[in-house]
N, C-alpha and C positions, 0 to 999 in steps of 0.2 A: 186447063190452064196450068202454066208451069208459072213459077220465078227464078230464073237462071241466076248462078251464086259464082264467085270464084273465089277459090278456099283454100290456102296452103298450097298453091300453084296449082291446083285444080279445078275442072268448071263441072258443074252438076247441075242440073233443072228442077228441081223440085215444086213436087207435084201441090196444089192451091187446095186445102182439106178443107170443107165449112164447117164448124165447129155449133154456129147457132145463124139464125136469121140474119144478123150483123159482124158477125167473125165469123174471119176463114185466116187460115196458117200456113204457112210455108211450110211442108213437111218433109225436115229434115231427119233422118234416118240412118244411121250407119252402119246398121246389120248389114255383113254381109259384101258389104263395099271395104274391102282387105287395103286398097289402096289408099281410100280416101282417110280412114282409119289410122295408116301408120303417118299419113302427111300431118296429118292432124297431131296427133299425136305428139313427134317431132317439134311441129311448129308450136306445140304448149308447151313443149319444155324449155326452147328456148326462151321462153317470157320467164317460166317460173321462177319464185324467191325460193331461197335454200328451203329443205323441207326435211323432215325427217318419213315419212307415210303420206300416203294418201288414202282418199275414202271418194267412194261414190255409192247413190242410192243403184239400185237395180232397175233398170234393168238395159235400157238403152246406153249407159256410161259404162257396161261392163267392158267391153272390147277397147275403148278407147283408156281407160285405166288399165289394165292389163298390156298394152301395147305400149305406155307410158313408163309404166315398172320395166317392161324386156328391155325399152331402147336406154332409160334410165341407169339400168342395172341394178335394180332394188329385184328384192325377192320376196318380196310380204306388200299388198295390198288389203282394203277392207272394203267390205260392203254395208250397205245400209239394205238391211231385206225388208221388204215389204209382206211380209209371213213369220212369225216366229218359226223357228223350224226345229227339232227334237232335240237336236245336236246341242241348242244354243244354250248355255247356262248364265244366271246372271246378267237378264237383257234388261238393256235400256231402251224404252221408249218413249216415241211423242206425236202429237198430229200432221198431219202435211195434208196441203191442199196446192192441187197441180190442175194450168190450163188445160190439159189435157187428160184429167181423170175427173168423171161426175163426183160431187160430193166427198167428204174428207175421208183418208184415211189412214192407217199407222204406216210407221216407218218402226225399226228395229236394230239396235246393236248389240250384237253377242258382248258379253260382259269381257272376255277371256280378250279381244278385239280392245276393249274399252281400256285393261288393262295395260297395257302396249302402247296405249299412244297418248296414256295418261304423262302431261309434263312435255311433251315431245311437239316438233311444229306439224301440222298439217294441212295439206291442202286437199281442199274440196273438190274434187272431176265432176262435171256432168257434161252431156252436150250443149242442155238450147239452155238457157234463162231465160224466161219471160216474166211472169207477174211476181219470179222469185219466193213460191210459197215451199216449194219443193226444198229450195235450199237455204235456207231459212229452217226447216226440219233437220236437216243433215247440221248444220252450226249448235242449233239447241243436244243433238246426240253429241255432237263432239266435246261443245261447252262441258255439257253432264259427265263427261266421262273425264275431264279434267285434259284433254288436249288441248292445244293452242293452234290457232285458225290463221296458219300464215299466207293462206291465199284463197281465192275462190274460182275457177279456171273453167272454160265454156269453149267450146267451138264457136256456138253462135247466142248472141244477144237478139232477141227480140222484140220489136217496138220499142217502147220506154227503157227496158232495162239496157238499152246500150247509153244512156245519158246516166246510168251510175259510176261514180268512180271507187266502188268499192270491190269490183271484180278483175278480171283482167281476160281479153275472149280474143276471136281471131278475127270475126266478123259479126255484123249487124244486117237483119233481114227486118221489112215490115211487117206490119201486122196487116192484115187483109180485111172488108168490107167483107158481109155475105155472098155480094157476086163477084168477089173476085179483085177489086180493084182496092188500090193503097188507100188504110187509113189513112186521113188527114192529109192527102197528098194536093 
């Protein structure tokens, strides 16, 4: 079972994931898809508010902020890692819980990162928003590091979170029944 999407003048199929007996997800993906990538891309900057940086967690948002920054012309983006790594000094951390990761885990900003966009506006990249636990983690690193949160930017809204107005996305997918068919349709 697929759900056909059309996205930055693009159509993609995406393949119906069962997550638990009662949900299944529209798995949206953009490893790897260069195209759909730079449309995307494109089509978030045109929405964006002025910004100074941006951030995204790791690891499906990387290509899509990185593509963001080239078409942008910025030369510095940030990450949110999900790993301390040896490199990082002065990290700030906090929990995050994602539909699509079992049980909680950390999230991580290099201090060096933290200082840089401390005072400065930022917007938040990911791909999908759903239950918004993911980014809601990336906001409390940003908050913590003294950045200012001038936007929140998605490809795609999922179920509920397209009826927030505190985001801004390109499109809206539902959430899926175990076998396949639309929640609350």
């Amino acid at each position: 079972m697929v759900h056909h999407i059309k996205i930055a003048g693009l159509e993609r199929d995406l393949p119906i994931c069962k997550l638990s007996d009662d949900l299944s997800i529209g798995a949206f993906v953009i490893f790897g898809d260069v195209e759909l990538t730079c449309a995307c891309a494109g089509a978030l900057l045109e929405k964006a508010p002025e910004f100074d940086y941006m951030v995204a967690p790791e690891a499906k948002a990387i290509p899509l902020v990185h593509e963001m920054a080239r078409q942008s012309g910025r030369n510095e983006y940030f990450l949110v890692r999900k790993k301390k790594k040896a490199y990082m000094n002065g990290v700030f951390e906090t929990d995050d819980t994602s539909i699509t990761t079992t049980g909680t885990q950390k999230l991580y900003m290099d201090g060096a990162d933290a200082a840089k966009i401390k005072g400065k506006r930022v917007l938040i990249i990911d791909d999908v928003i759903s239950t918004g636990g993911s980014v809601k983690a990336v906001e409390n690193l940003v908050n913590q590091a003294g950045g200012i949160i001038a936007g929140k930017m998605f490809i795609i809204a999922e179920g509920d979170a397209a009826k927030r107005d505190d985001i801004i996305y390109l499109e809206s997918i539902p959430l899926f029944n175990g076998d396949g068919t639309v929640k609350n349709a």
